[in-house]
KEZANU-457949 format. One record per residue: x, z negated, y of N, C-alpha, C, O in turn. Coordinates in steps of 0.2 Angstrom, whole numbers, plus 5000, padded with zeros to 4 digits. Layout:
<rs>
R    nxx    nzz    nyy   caxx   cazz   cayy    cxx    czz    cyy    oxx    ozz    oyy
R      X      Z      Y      X      Z      Y      X      Z      Y      X      Z      Y
...
</rs>
This chain:
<rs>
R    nxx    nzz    nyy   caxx   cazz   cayy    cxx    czz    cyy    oxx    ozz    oyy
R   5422   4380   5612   5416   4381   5608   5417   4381   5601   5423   4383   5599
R   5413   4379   5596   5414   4376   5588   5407   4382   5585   5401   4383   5587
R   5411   4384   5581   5405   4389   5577   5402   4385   5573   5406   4382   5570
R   5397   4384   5571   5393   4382   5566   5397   4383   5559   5402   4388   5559
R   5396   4379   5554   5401   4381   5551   5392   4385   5544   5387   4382   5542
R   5396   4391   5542   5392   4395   5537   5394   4396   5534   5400   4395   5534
R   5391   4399   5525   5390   4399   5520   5395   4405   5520   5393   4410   5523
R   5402   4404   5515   5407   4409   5513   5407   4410   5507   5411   4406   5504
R   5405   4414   5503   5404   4414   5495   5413   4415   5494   5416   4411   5490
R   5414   4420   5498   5418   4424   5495   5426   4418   5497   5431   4417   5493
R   5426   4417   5503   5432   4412   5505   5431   4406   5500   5436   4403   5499
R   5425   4404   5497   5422   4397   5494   5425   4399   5486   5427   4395   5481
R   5425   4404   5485   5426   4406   5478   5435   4407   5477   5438   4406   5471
R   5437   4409   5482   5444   4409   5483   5448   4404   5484   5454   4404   5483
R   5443   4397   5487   5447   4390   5488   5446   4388   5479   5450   4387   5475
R   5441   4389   5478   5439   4383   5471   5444   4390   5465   5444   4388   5459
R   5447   4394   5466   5453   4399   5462   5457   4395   5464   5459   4391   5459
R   5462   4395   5472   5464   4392   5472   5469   4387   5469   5475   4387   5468
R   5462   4382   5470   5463   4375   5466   5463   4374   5461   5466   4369   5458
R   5460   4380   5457   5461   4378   5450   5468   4381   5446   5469   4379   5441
R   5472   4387   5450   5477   4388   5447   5484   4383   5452   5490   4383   5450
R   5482   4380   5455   5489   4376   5457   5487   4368   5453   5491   4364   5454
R   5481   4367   5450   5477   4363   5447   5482   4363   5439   5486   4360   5436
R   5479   4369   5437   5483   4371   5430   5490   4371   5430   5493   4369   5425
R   5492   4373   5437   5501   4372   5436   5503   4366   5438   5509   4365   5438
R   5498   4361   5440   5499   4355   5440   5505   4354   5446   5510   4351   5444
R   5504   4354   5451   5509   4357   5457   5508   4350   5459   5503   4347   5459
R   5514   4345   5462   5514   4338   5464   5514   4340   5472   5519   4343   5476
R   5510   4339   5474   5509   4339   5483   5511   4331   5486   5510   4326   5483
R   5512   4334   5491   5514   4328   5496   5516   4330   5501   5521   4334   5502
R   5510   4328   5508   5507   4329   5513   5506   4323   5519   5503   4319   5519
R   5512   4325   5524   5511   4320   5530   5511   4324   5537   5514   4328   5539
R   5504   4321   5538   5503   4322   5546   5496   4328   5545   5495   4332   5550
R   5493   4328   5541   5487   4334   5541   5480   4332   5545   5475   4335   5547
R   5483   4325   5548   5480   4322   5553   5480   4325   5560   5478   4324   5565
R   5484   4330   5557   5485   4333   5565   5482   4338   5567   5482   4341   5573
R   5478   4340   5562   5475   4348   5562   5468   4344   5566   5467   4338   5565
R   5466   4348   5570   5458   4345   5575   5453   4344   5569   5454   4347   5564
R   5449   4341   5570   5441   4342   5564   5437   4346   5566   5433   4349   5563
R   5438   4348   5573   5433   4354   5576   5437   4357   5581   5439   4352   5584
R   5438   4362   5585   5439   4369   5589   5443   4371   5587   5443   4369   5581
R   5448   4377   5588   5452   4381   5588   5458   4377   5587   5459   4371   5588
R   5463   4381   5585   5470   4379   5585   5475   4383   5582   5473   4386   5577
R   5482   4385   5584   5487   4389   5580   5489   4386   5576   5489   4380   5578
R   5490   4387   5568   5494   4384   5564   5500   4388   5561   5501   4393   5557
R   5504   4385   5565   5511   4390   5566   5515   4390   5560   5519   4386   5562
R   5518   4391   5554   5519   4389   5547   5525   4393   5546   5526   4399   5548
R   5532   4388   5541   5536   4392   5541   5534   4398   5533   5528   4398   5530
R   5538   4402   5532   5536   4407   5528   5541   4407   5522   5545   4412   5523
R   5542   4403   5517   5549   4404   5513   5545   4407   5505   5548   4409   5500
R   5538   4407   5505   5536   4411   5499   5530   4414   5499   5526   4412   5504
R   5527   4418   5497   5520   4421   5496   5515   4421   5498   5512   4425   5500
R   5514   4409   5495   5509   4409   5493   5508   4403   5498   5504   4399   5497
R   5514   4403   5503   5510   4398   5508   5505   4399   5511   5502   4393   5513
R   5502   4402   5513   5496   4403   5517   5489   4402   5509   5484   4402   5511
R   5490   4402   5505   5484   4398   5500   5487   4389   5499   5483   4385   5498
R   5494   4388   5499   5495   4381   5500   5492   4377   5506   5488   4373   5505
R   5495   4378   5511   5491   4377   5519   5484   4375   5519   5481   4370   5520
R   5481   4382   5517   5472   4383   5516   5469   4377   5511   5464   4374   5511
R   5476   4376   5503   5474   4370   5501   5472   4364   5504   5467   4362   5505
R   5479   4362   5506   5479   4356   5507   5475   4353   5515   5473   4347   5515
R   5474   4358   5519   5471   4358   5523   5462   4357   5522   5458   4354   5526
R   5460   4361   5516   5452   4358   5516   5453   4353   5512   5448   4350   5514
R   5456   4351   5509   5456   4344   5504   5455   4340   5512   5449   4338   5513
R   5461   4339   5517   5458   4335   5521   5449   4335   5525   5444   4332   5524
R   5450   4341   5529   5443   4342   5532   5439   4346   5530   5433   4346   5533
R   5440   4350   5526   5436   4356   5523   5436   4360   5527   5431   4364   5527
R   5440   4361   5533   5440   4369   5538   5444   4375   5532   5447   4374   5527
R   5441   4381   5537   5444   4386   5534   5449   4389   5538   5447   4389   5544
R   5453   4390   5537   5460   4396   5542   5460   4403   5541   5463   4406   5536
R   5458   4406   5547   5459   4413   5547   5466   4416   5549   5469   4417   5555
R   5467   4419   5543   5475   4422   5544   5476   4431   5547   5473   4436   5547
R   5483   4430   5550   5485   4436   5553   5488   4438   5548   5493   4435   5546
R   5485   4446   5543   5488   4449   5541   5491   4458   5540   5488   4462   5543
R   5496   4459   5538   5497   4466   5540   5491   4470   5537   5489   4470   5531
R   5489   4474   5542   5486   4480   5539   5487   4484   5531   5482   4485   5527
R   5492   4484   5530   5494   4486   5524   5491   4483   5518   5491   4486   5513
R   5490   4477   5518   5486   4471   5512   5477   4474   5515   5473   4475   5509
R   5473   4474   5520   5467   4477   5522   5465   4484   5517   5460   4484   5513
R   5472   4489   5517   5470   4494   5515   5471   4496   5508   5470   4502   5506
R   5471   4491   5506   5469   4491   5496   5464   4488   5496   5462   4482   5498
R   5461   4493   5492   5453   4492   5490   5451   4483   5489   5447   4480   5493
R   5455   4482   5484   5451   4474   5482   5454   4470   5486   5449   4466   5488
R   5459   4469   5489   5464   4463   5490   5460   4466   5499   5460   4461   5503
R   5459   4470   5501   5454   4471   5509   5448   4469   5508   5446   4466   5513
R   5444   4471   5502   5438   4466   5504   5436   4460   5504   5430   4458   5506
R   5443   4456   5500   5443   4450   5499   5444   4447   5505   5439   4444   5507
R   5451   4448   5510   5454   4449   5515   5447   4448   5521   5446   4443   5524
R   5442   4453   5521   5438   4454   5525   5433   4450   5526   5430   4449   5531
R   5432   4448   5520   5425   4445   5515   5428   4438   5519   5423   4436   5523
R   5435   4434   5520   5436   4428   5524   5439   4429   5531   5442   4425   5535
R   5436   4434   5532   5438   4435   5542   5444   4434   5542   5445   4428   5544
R   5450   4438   5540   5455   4436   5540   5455   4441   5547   5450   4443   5550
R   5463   4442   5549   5463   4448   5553   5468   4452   5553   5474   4450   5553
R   5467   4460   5553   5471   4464   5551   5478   4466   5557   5476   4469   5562
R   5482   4465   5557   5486   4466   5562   5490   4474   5560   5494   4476   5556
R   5488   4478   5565   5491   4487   5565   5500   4486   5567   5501   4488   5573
R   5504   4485   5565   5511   4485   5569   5512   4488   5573   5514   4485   5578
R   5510   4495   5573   5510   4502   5579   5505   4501   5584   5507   4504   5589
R   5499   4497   5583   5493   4495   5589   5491   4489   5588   5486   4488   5584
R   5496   4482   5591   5494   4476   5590   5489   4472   5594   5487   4466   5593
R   5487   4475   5601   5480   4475   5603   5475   4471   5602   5472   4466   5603
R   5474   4475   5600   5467   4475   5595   5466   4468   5591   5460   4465   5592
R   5470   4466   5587   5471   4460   5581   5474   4455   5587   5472   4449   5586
R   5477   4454   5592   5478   4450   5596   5472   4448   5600   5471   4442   5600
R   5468   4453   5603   5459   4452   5606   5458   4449   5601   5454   4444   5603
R   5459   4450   5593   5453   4446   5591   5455   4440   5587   5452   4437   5582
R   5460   4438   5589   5463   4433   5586   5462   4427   5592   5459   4422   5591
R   5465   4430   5598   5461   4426   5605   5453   4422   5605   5452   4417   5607
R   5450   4428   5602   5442   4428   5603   5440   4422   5595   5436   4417   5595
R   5445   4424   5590   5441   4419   5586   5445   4411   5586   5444   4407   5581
R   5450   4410   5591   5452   4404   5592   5446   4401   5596   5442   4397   5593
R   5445   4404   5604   5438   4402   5607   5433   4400   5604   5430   4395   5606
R   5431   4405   5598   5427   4400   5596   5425   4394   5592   5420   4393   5589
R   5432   4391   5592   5433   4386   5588   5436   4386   5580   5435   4382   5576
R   5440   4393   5579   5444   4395   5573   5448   4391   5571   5450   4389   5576
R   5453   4389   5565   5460   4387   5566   5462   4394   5564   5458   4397   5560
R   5467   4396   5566   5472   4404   5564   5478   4402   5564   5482   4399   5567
R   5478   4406   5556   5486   4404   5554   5492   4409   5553   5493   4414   5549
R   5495   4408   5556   5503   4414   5559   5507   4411   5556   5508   4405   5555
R   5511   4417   5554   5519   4416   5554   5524   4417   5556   5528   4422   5553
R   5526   4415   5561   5528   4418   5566   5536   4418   5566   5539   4415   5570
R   5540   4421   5560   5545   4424   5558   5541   4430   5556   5546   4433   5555
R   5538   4432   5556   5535   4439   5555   5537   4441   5546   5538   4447   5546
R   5538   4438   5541   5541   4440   5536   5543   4434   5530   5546   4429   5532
R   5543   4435   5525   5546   4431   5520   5553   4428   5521   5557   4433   5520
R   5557   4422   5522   5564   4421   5525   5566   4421   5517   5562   4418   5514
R   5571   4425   5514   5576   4424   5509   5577   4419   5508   5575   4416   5503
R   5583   4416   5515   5588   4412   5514   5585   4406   5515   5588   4401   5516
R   5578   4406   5515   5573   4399   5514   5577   4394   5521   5578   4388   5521
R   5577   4397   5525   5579   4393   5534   5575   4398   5538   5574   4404   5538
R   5571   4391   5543   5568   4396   5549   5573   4399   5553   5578   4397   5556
R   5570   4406   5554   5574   4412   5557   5568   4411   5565   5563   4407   5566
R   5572   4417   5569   5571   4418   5575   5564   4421   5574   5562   4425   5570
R   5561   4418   5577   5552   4418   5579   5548   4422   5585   5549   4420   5591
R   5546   4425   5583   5540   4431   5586   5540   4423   5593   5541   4417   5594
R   5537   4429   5597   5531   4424   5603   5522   4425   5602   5517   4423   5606
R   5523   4428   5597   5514   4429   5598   5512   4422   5597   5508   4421   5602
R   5512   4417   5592   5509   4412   5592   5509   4408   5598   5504   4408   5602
R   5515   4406   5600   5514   4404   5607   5509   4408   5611   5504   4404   5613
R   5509   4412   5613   5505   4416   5620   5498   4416   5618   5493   4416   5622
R   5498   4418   5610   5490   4416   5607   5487   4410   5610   5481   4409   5614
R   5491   4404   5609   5486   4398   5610   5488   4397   5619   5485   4393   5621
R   5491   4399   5622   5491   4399   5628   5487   4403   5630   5483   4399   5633
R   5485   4410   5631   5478   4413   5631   5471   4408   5630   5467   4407   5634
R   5470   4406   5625   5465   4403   5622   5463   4399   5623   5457   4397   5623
R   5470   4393   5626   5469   4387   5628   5470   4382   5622   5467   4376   5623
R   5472   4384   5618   5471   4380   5611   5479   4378   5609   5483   4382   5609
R   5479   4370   5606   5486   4367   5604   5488   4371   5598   5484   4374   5594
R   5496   4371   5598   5498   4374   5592   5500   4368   5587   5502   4362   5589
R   5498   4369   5580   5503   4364   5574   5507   4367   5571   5505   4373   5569
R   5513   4364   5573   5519   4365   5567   5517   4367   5561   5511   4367   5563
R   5517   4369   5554   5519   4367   5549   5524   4369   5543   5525   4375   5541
R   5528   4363   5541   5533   4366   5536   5529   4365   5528   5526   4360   5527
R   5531   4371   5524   5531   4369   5516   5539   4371   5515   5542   4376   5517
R   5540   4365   5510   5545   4366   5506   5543   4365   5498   5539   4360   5497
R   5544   4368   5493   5545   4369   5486   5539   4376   5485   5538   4378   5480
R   5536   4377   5490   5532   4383   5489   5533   4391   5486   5530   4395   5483
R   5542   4391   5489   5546   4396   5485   5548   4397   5478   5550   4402   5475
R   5546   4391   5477   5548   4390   5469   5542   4393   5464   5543   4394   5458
R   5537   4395   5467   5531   4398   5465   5531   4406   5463   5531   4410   5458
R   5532   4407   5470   5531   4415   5472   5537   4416   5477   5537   4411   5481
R   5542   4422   5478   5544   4422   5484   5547   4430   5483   5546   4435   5480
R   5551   4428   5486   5556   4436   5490   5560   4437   5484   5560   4432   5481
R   5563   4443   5481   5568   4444   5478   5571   4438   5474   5576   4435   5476
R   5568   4438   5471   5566   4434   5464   5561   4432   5461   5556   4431   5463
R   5564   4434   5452   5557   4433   5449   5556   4427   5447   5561   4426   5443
R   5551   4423   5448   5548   4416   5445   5549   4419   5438   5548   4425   5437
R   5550   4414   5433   5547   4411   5426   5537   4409   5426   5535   4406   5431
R   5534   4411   5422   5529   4407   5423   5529   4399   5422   5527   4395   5427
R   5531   4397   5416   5532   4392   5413   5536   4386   5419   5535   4379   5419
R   5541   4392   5424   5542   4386   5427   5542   4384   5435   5546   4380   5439
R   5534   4387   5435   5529   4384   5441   5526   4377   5439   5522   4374   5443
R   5527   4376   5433   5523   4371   5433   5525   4364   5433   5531   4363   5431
R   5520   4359   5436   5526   4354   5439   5528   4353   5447   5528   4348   5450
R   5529   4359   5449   5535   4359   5455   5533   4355   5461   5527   4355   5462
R   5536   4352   5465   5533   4348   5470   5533   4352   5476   5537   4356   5477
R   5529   4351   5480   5526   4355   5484   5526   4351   5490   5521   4348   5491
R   5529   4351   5494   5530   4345   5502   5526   4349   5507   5525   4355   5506
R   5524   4346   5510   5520   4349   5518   5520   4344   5524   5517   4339   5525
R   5522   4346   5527   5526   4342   5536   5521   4346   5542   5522   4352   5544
R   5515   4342   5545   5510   4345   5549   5514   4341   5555   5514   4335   5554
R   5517   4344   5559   5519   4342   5563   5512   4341   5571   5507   4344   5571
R   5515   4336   5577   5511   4337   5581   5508   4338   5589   5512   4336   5594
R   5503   4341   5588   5500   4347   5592   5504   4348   5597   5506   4343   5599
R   5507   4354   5599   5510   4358   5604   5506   4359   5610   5500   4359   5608
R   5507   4360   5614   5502   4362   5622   5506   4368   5622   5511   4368   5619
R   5503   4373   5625   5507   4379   5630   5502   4381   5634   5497   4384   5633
R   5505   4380   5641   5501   4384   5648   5504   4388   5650   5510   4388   5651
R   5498   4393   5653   5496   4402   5655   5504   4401   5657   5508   4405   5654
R   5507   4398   5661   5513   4398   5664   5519   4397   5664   5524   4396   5668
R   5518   4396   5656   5527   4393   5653   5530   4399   5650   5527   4403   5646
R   5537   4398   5651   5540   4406   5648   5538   4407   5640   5537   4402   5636
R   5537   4412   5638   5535   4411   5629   5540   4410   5625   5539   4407   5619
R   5546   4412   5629   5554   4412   5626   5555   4404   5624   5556   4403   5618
R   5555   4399   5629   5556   4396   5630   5550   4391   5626   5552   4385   5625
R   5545   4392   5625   5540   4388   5620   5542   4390   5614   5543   4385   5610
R   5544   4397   5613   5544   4398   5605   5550   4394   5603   5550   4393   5597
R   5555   4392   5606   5561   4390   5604   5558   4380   5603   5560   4375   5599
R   5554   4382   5607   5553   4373   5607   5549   4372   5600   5549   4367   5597
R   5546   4377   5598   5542   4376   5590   5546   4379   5585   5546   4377   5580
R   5551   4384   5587   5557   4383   5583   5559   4378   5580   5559   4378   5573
R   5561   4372   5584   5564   4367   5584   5560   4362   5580   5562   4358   5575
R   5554   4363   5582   5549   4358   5579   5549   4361   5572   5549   4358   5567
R   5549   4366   5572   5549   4369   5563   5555   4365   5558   5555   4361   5553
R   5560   4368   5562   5566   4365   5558   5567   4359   5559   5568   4358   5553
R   5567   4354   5561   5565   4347   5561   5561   4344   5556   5561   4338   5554
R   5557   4349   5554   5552   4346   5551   5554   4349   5544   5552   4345   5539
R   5556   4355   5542   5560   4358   5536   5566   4353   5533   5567   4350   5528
R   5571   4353   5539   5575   4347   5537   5572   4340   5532   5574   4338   5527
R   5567   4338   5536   5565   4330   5535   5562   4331   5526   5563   4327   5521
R   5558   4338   5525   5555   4339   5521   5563   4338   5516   5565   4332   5514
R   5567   4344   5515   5573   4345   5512   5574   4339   5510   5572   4338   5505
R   5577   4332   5515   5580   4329   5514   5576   4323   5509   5580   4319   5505
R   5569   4323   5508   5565   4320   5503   5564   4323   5498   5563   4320   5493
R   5565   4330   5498   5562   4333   5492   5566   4330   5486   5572   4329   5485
R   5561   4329   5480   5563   4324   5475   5568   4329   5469   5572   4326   5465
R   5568   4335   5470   5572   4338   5465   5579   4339   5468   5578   4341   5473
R   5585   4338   5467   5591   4340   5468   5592   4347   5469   5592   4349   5463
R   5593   4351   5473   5593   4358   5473   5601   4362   5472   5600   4368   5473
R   5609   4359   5470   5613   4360   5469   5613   4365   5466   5610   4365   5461
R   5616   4373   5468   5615   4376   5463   5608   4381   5460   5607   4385   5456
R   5605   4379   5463   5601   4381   5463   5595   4387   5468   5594   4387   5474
R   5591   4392   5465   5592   4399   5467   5587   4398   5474   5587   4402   5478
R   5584   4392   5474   5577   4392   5479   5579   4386   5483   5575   4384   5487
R   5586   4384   5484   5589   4381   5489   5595   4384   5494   5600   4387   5493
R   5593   4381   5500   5598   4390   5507   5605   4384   5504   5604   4378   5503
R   5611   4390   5504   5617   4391   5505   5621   4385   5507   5626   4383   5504
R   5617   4383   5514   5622   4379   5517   5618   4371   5512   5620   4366   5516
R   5616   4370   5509   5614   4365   5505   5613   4363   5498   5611   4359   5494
R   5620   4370   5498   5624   4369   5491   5620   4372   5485   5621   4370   5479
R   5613   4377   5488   5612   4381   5484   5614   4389   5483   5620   4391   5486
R   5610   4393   5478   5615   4400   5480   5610   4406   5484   5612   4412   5483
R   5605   4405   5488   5602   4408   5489   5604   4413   5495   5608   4410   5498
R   5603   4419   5497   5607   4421   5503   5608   4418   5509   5605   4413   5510
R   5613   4421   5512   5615   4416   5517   5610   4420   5522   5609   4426   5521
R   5607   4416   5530   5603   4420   5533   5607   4428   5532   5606   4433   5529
R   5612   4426   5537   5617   4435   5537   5616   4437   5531   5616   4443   5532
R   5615   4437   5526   5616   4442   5520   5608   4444   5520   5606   4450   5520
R   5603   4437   5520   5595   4441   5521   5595   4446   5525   5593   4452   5524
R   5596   4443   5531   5595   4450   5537   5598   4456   5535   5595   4462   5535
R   5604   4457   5532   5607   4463   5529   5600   4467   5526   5597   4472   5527
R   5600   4463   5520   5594   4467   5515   5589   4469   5517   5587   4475   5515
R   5585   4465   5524   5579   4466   5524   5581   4471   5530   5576   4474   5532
R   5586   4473   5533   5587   4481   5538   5588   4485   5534   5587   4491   5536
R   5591   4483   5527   5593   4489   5521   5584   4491   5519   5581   4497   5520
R   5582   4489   5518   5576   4489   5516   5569   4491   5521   5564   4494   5518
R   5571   4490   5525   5566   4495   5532   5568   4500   5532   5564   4505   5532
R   5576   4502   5531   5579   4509   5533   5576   4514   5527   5574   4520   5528
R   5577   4510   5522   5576   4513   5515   5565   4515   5516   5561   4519   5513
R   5564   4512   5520   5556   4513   5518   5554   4519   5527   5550   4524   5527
R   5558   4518   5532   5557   4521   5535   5559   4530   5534   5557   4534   5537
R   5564   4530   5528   5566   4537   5526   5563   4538   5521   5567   4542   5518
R   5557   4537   5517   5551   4539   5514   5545   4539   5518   5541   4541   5514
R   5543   4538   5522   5538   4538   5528   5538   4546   5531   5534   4548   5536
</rs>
């Protein structure tokens, strides 16, 4: 079933934002395969996670094609600040409890059925070392519950924006090339191991991150927003996972 599509001030007012600051910084996109997203039902939009501001990238480029909306899974933690939760709520995102993920699962289920697209990232987390890491199975089991295909998608130069443990320049967002690889539709039935699906959109991720890289028009030698093994200086996975266990530990013993 397909919701009618209704009147969202608030998600309407955040795309035409948006567009007008990646408009201003003049961001060169370049988008193959957006063909893949449905024009109508449900769907996972499985996406890798290498900067901040993918999930307003994605939601760009995606209504330029069909004008749908994507309802994202976010943590609780972004819910529970005043502005950035009303906003959050005002576009049906959905709030995910770490400690009780239930709940945000029922209703992520629930607004697949009704013909939602919903957007995960299913590394659970910003990657440093800008390489797809080992991947949650929620998405997968989402869309097999649901009955709804998963898409791939990669961005690459999205980190050059906004990212993990570096600070952008303003000056030098502007410009920056911006790739997107919608890869396509994944199936998963009630009956397939989860292990064994998420590894397979693993694959499809990184295939598609590659293919990105190896177009991308800037040379990245050297440079802080390209992974290690590509002849940038950015952490190497192993060194990201170091930080990011340093940095749980460090927040679990302030709690």
């Amino acid at each position: 079933m397909t919701r009618r599509r209704q009147s969202e001030p608030i998600y309407s007012t955040a795309i035409i934002a948006g567009r007008g600051l990646f408009g201003l910084w003049g961001l060169k996109r370049k988008v193959r395969g957006v063909e893949h997203v449905p024009v109508t039902g449900g769907a996972v939009l499985a996406m890798t996670h290498f900067g901040y501001l993918d999930f307003a990238l994605v939601e760009w480029v995606t209504w330029l094609a069909n004008r749908r909306r994507i309802r994202f899974m976010a943590k609780q933690g972004a819910f529970d600040k005043p502005v950035v939760g009303r906003l959050l709520r005002g576009m049906r995102h959905i709030a995910v409890d770490m400690k009780a993920g239930a709940a945000a699962y029922a209703k992520a289920v629930t607004a697949l059925r009704d013909g939602e697209l919903l957007g995960v990232f299913p590394e659970a987390g910003v990657s440093a070392s800008f390489t797809v890491r080992e991947l949650k199975t929620g998405a997968v089991r989402l869309a097999a519950e649901a009955d709804v295909p998963i898409i791939p998608i990669a961005v690459w130069g999205g980190q050059r924006l906004l990212t993990k443990r570096h600070r952008v320049g303003f000056f030098e967002r502007f410009g920056v090339p911006v790739a997107f690889a919608f890869g396509a539709p994944m199936t998963v039935q009630p009956g397939d191991d989860p292990k064994v699906a998420t590894e397979r959109l693993r694959q499809s991720l990184q295939r598609l991150v590659d293919r990105l890289q190896r177009e991308y028009p800037v040379a990245g030698t050297g440079a802080w927003w390209q992974p290690r093994s590509l002849g940038g200086t950015a952490p190497t996975p192993e060194e990201a996972a170091r930080a990011d266990a340093a940095r749980d530990r460090a927040r679990a013993e302030k709690s």
